[in-house]
MIKOL-8633 format. One record per residue (C-alpha): residue number from 1; chain; x, y, z. Coordinates in nm, 4 decimals, always signed. Example, Ala and Ser with C-alpha at 12.3 -4.5 7.8 and 13.67 -1.06 7.14 Angstrom:
2
   pos   unit         px         py         pz
     1      A    +1.2300    -0.4500    +0.7800
     2      A    +1.3670    -0.1060    +0.7140
//
This chain:
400
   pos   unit         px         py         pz
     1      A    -4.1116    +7.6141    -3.5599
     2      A    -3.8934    +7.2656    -3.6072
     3      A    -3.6222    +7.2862    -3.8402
     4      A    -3.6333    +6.9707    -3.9142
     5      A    -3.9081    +6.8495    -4.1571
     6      A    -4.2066    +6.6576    -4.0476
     7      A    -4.1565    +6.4176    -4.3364
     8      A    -3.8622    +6.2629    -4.1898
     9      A    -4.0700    +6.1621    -3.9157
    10      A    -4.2678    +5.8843    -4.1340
    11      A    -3.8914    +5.7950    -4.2540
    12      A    -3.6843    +5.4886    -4.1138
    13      A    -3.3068    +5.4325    -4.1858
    14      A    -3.2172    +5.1726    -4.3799
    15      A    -3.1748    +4.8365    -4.1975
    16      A    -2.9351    +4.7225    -4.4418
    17      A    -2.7442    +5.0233    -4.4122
    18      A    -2.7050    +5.0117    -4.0896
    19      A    -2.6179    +4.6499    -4.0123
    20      A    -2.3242    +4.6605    -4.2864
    21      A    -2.2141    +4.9567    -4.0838
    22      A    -2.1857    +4.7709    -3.7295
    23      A    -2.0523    +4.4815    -3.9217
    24      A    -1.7810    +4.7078    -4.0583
    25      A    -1.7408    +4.8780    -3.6647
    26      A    -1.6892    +4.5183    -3.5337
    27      A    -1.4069    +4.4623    -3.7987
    28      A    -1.2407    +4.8060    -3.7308
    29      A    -1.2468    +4.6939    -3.3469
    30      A    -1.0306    +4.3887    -3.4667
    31      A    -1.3813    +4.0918    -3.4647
    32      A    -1.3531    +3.8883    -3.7435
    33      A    -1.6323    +3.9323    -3.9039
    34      A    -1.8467    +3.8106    -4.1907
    35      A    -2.0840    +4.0483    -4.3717
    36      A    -2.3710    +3.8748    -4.5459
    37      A    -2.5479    +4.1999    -4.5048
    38      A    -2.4848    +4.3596    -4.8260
    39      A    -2.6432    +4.3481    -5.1788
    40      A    -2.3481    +4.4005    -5.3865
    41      A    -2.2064    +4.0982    -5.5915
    42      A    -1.7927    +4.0644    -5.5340
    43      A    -1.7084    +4.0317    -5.8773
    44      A    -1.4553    +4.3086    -6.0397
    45      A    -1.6458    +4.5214    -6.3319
    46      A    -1.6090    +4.3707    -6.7026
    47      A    -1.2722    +4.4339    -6.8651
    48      A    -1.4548    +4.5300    -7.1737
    49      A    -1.6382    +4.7766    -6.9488
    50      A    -1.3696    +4.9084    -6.7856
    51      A    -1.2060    +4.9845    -7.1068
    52      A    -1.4594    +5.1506    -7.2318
    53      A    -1.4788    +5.4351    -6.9424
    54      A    -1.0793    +5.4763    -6.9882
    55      A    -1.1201    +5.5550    -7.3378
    56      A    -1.4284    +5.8172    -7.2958
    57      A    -1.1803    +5.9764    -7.0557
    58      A    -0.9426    +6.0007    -7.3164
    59      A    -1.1454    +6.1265    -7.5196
    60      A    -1.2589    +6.4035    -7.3363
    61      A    -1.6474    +6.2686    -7.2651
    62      A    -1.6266    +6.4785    -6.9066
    63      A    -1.8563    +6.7504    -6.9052
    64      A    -2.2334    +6.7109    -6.8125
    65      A    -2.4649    +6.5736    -6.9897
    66      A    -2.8061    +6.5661    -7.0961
    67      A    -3.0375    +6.5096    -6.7858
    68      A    -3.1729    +6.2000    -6.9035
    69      A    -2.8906    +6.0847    -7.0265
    70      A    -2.6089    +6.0974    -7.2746
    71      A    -2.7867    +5.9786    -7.6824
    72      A    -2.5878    +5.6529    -7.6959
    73      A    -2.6935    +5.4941    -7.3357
    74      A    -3.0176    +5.6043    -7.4377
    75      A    -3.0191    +5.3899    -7.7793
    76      A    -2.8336    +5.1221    -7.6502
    77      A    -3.1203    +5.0785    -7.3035
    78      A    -3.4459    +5.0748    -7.6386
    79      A    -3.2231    +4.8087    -7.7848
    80      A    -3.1884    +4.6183    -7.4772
    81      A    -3.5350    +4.6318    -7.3949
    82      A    -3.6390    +4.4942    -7.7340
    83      A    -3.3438    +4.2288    -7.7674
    84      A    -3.4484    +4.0959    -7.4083
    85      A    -3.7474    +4.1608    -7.2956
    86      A    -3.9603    +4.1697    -7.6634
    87      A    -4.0665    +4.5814    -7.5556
    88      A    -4.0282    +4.8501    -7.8227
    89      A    -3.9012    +5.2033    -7.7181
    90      A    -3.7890    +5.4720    -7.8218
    91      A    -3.4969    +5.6246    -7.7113
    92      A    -3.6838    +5.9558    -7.6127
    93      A    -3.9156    +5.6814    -7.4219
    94      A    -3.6046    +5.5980    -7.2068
    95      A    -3.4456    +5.7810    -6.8616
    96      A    -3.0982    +5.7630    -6.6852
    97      A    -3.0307    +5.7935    -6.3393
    98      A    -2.7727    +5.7943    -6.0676
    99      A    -2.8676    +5.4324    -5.9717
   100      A    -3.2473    +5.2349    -5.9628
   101      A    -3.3014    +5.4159    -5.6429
   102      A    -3.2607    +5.7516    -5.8009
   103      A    -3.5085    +5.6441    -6.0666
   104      A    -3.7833    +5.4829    -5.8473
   105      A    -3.7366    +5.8136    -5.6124
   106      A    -3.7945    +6.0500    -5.9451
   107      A    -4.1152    +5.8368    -6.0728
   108      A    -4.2762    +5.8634    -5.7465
   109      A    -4.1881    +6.2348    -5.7081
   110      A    -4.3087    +6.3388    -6.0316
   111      A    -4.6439    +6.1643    -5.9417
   112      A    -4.7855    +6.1551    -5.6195
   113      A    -4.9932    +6.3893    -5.4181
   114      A    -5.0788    +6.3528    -5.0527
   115      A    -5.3432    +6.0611    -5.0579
   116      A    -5.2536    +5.8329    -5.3333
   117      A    -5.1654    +5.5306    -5.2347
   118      A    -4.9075    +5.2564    -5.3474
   119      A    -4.8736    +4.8952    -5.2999
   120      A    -4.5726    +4.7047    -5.1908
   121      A    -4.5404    +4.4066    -5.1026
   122      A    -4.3766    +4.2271    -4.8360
   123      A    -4.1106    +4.1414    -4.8023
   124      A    -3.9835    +4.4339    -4.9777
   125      A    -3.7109    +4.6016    -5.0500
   126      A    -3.6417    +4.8579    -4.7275
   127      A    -3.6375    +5.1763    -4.9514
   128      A    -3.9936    +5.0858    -5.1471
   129      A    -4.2118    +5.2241    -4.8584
   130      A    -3.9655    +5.5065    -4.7021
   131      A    -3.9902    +5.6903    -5.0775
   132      A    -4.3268    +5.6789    -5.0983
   133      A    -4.3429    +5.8208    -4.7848
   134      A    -4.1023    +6.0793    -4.8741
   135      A    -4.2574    +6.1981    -5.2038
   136      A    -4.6093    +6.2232    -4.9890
   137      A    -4.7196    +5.8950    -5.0483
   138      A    -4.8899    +5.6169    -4.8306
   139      A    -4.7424    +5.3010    -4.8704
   140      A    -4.9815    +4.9847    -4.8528
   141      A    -4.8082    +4.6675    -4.7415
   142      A    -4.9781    +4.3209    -4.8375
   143      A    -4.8021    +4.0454    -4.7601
   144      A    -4.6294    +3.7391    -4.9765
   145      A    -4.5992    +3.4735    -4.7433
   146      A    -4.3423    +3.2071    -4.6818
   147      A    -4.6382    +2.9364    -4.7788
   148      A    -4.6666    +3.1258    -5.1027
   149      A    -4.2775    +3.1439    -5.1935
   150      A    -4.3177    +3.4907    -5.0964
   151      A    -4.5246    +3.5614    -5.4129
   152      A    -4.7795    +3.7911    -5.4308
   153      A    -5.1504    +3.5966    -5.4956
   154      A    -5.3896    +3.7841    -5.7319
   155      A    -5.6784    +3.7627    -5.4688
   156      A    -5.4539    +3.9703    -5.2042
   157      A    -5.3728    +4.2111    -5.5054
   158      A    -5.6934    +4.2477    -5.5614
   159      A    -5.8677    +4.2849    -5.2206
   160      A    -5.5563    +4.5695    -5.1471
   161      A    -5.6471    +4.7850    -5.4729
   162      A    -5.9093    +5.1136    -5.3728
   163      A    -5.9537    +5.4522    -5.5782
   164      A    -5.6738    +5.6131    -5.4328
   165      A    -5.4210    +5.3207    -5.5764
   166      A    -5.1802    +5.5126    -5.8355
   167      A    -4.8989    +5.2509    -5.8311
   168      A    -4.8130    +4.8947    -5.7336
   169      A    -4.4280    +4.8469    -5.7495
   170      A    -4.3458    +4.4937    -5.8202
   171      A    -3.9769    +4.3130    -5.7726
   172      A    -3.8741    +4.0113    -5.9451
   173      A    -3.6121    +3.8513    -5.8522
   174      A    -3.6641    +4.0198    -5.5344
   175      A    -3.4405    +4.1572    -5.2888
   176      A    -3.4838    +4.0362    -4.9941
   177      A    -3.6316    +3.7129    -5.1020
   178      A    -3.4997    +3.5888    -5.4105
   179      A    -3.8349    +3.5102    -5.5454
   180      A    -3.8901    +3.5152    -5.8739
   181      A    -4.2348    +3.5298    -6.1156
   182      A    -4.3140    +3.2614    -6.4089
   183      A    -4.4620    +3.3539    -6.6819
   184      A    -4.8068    +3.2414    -6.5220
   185      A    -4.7514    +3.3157    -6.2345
   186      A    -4.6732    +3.7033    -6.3855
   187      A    -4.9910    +3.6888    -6.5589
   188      A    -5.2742    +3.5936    -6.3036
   189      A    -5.0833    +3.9560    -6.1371
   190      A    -5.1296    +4.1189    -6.4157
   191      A    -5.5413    +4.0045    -6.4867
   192      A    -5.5953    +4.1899    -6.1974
   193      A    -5.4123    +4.4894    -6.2988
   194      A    -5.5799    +4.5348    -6.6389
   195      A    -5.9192    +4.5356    -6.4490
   196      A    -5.7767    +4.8340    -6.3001
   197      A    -5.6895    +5.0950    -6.5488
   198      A    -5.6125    +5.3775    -6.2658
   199      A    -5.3204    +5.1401    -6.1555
   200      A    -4.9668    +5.2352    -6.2730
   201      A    -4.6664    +4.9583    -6.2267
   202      A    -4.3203    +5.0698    -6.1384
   203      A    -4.1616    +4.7137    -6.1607
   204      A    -3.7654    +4.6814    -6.0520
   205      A    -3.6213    +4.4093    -6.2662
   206      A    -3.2812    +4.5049    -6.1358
   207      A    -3.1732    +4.1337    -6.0560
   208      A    -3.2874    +4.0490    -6.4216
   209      A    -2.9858    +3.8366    -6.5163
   210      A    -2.9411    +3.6403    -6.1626
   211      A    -3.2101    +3.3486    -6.1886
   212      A    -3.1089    +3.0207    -6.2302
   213      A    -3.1286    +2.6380    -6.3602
   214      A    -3.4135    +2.6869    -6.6062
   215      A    -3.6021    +3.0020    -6.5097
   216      A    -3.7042    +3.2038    -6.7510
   217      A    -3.7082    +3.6172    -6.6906
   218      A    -4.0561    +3.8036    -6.7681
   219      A    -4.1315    +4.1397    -6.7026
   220      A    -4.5450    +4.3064    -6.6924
   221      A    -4.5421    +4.4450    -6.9633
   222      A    -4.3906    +4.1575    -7.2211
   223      A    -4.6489    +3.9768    -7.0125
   224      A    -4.9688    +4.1948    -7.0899
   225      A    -4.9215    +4.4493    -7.3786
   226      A    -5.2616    +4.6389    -7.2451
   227      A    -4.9947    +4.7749    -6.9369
   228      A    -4.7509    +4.8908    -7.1866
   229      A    -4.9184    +5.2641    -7.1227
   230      A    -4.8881    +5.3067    -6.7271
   231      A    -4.5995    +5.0938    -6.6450
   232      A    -4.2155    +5.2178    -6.6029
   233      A    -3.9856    +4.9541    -6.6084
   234      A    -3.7095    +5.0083    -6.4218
   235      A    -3.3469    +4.8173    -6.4041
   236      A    -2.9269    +4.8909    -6.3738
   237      A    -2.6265    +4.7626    -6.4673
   238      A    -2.5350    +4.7476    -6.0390
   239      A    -2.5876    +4.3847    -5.9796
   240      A    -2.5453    +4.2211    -6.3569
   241      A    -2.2344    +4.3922    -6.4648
   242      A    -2.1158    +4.4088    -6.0783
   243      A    -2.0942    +4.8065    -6.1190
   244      A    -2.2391    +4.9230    -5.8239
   245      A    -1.9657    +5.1889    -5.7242
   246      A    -2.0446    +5.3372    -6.1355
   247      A    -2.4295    +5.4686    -5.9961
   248      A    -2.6403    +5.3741    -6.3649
   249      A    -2.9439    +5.2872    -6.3253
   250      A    -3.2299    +5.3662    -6.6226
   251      A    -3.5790    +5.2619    -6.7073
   252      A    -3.8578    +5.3056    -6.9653
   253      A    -4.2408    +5.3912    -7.0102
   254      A    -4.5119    +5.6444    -7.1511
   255      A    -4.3059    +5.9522    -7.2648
   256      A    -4.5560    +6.1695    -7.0455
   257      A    -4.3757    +5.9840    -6.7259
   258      A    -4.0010    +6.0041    -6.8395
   259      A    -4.0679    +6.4077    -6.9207
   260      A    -4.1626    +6.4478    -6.6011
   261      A    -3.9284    +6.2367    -6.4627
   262      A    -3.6808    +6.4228    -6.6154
   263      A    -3.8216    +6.7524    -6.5209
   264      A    -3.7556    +6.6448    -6.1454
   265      A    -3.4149    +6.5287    -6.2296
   266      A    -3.3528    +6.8544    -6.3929
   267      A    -3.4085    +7.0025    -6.0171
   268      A    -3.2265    +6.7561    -5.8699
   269      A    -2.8854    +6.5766    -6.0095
   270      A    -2.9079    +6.7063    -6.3770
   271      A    -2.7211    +6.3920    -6.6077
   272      A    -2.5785    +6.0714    -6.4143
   273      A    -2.2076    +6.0746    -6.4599
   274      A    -2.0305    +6.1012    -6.7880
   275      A    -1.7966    +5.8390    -6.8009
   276      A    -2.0459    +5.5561    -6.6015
   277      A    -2.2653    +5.6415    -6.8845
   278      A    -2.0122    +5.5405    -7.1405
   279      A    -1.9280    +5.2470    -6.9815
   280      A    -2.2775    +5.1505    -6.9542
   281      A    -2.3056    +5.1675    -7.2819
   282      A    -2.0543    +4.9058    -7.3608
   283      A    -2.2289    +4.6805    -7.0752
   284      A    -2.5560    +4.7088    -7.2534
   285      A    -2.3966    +4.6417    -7.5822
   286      A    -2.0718    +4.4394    -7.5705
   287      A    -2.0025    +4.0955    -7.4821
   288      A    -2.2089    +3.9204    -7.2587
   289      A    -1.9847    +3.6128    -7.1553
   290      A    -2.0004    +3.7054    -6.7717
   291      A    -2.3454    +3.6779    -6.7149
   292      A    -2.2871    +3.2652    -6.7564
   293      A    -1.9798    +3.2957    -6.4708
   294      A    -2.1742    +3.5006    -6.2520
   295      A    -2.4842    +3.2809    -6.2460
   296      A    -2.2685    +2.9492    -6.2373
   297      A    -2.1270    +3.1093    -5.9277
   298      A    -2.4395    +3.2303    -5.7996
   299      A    -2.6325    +2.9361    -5.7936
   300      A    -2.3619    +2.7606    -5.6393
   301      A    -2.3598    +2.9438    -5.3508
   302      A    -2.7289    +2.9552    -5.3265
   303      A    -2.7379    +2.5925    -5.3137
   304      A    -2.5008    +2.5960    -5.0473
   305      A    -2.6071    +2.7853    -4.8611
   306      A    -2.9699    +2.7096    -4.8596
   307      A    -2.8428    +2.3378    -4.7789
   308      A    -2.6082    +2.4689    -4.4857
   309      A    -2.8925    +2.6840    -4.3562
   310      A    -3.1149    +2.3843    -4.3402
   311      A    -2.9255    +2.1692    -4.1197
   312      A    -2.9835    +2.4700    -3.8669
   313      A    -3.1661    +2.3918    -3.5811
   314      A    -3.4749    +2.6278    -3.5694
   315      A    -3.4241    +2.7730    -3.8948
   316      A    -3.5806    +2.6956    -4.2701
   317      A    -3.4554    +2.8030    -4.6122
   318      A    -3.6917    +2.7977    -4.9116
   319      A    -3.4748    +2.7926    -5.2395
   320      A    -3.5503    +3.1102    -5.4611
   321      A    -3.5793    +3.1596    -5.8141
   322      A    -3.2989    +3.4154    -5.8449
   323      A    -3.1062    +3.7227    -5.6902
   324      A    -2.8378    +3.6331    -5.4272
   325      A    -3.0214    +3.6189    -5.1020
   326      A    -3.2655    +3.3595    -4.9100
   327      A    -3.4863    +3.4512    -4.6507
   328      A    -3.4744    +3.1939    -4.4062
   329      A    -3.7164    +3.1783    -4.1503
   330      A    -3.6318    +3.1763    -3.7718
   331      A    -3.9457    +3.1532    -3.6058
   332      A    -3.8370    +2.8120    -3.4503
   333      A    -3.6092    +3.0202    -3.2499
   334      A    -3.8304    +3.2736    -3.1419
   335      A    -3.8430    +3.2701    -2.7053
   336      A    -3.5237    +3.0866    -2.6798
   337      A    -3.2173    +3.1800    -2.4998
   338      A    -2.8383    +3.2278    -2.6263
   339      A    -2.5766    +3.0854    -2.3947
   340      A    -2.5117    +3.4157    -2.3114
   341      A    -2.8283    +3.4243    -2.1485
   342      A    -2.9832    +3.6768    -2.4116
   343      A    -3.3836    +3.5512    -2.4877
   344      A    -3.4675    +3.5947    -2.8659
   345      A    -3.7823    +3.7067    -2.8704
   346      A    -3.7343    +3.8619    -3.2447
   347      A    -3.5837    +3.8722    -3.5840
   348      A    -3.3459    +4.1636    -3.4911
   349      A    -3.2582    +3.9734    -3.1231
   350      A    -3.1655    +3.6990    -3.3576
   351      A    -2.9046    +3.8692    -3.6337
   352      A    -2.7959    +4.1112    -3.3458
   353      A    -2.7309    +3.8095    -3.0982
   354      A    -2.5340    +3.5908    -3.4278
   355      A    -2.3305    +3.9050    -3.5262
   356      A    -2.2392    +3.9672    -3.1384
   357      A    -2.1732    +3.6105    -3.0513
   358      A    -2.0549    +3.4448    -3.3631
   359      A    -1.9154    +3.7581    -3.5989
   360      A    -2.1655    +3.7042    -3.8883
   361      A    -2.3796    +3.9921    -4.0053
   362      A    -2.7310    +3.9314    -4.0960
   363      A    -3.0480    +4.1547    -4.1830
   364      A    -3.3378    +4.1188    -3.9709
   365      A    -3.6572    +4.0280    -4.1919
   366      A    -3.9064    +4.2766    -4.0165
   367      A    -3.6520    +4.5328    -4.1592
   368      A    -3.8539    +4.4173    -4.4904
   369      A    -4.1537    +4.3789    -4.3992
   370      A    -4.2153    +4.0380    -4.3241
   371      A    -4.0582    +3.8240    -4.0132
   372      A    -3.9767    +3.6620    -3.8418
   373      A    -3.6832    +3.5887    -4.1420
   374      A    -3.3508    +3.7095    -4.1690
   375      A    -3.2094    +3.8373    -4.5313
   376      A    -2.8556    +3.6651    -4.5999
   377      A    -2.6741    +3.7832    -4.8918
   378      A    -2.4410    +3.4932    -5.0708
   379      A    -2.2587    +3.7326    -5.2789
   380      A    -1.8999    +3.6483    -5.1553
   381      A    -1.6515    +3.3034    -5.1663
   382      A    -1.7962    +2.9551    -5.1068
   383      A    -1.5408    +2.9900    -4.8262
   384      A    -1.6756    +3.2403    -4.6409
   385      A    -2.0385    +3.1257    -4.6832
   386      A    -1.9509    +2.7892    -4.5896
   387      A    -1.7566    +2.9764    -4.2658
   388      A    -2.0678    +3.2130    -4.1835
   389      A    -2.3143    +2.9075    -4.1909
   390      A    -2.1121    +2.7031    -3.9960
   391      A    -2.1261    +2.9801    -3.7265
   392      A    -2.5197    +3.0101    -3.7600
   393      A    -2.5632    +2.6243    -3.7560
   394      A    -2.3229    +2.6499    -3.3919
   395      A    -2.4893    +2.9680    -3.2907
   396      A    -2.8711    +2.7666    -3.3549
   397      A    -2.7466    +2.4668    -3.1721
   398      A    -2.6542    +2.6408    -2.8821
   399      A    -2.9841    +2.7909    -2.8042
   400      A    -3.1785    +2.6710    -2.5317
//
């Protein structure tokens, strides 16, 4: 009998994961290296947010709480929802937990039996399928192409939907890609979805607040009330309030769902921390000045970097909607050779080659389902990024 469980078989690592982790190896070895491997924005938390976990400390908020979360963060996520995204909740409607991840794990838990199916599209996120499969799912992969902005197109939706569909888990902005749905383009997704009452969404609007010039943020549900009743929408305070290290993330649906979300949670973790739940609070409901610096900064970078990554022979860089990576397409590089006589005959040849030869770390795109790309990640200084594509514009031109 194998100790280990069979499970973990249909389970990869994640790519992202890893690379940050040889990135950080180099480093340690004395390389200088630079990581554009990570999703995690290098801003400092919000003073006012900061604050406000000092003083629940003070105050003595440290014991557990209630698994789906402390009253307050509770109120202050329905108020959110209707301020920003025109969706009414109630509080009791609402769930807390240790980070998005922890939430999209718990959903999928609490629903799915061996058999039922749930689409993802690619490029995706590198956790989407792996919890599925975990929680005794199949994942179904359609693709969003490059010639599509990496946007899923209602007729692929369509054509991918069978009786044993139970969720579709939709991304926007999305990490890897930075894509990002209009409000029309949002809606011809969710005519198909309506025509399929058996379908629930599980949409991660996580990167919310990160979409720039004049895009405007929708979510399913403020697009088509009739989804209201089978979709969970799911975000953080991670990547807008740069509080990845506090572990908050929360979402909302049918009150049938968050129960037994929160009966699996109850099993699991019990209440997200005390005092990141307190300062969430404040992030939800205090001052929102940041969010204009963040995105000022973001989009400057993007537009850097896209430009930088341009001028690389072999590679191309759409320009996305939002998030902070691009997903830059190396196929014009694919069955060349490095002048260290390595042929690239894939994605991961490429970012391992560039982070051996040239110090920058990069995720392969067949990590995500979709190559051959590469994920970059512009959340650091303009002088690093303009450093790192340098490199990868040298690194390109050397190829043969």
């Amino acid at each position: 009998m194998a100790f280990l469980a069979d499970t973990l078989s249909r389970v990869k690592p994640s790519a992202t994961i890893m690379m940050t982790q040889k990135a950080r190896d180099l480093k340690a070895k004395g390389r200088d290296v630079i990581s554009l491997s990570v999703g995690e924005p290098d801003f400092d938390t919000p003073d006012n947010v900061k604050n406000a976990a000092i003083e629940a400390i003070r105050r003595g908020e440290t014991k557990y709480t209630p698994v789906s979360g402390i009253p307050q963060l509770r109120e202050a996520i329905a108020r959110k929802f209707k301020r920003e995204n025109e969706l009414d909740y109630k509080p009791s409607q609402t769930i807390v937990g240790t980070g998005g991840k922890h939430v999209i794990f718990n959903a999928l838990m609490a629903t799915l039996n061996p058999g039922d199916e749930v689409i993802v599209v690619a490029p995706y996120w590198v956790s989407y399928p792996e919890m599925v499969g975990l929680c005794s799912g199949t994942p179904v992969i359609i693709e969003a192409s490059m010639e599509h902005d990496f946007k899923l197109q209602p007729e692929v939706l369509e054509r991918a939907i069978t009786p044993k569909t139970k969720w579709i888990i939709l991304n926007s902005p999305s990490n890897p890609s930075g894509a990002a749905y209009s409000w029309d383009e949002m809606k011809k997704i969710t005519d198909v979805l309506v025509r399929h009452p058996h379908v629930w969404v599980l949409t991660d609007d996580m990167y919310e607040h990160l979409t720039y010039g004049d895009f405007k943020f929708v979510t399913p549900a403020q697009v088509e009330p009739n989804l209201y009743e089978r979709t969970l929408t799911m975000n953080g305070v991670s990547k807008a309030y740069a509080m990845t290290g506090w572990r908050i993330g929360y979402a909302a649906g049918p009150e049938k769902l968050i129960k037994a979300m929160d009966f699996v949670q109850g099993q699991q973790t019990s209440g997200a921390c005390s005092i990141a739940q307190w300062a969430s609070v404040e992030a939800l409901d205090g001052p929102q000045d940041h969010l204009k610096v963040f995105r000022k900064a973001f989009e400057e970078r993007r537009d850097l970097v896209v430009s930088m990554l341009n001028q690389a022979s072999g590679l191309k860089c759409p320009k996305p909607e939002g998030a902070f990576y691009v997903y830059p397409s190396c196929e014009g590089t694919i069955g060349k050779t490095t002048k260290s006589g390595k042929r690239i005959e894939t994605d991961e040849d490429f970012v391992t080659e560039l982070l051996e030869q040239e110090g920058v770390a990069a995720v392969h795109g067949s990590a995500f389902g979709l190559g051959p790309n590469l994920r970059i990640s512009y959340a650091t200084s303009n002088e690093a990024l303009e450093e790192a594509c340098r490199r990868i514009q040298r690194f390109c031109g050397e190829l043969r």
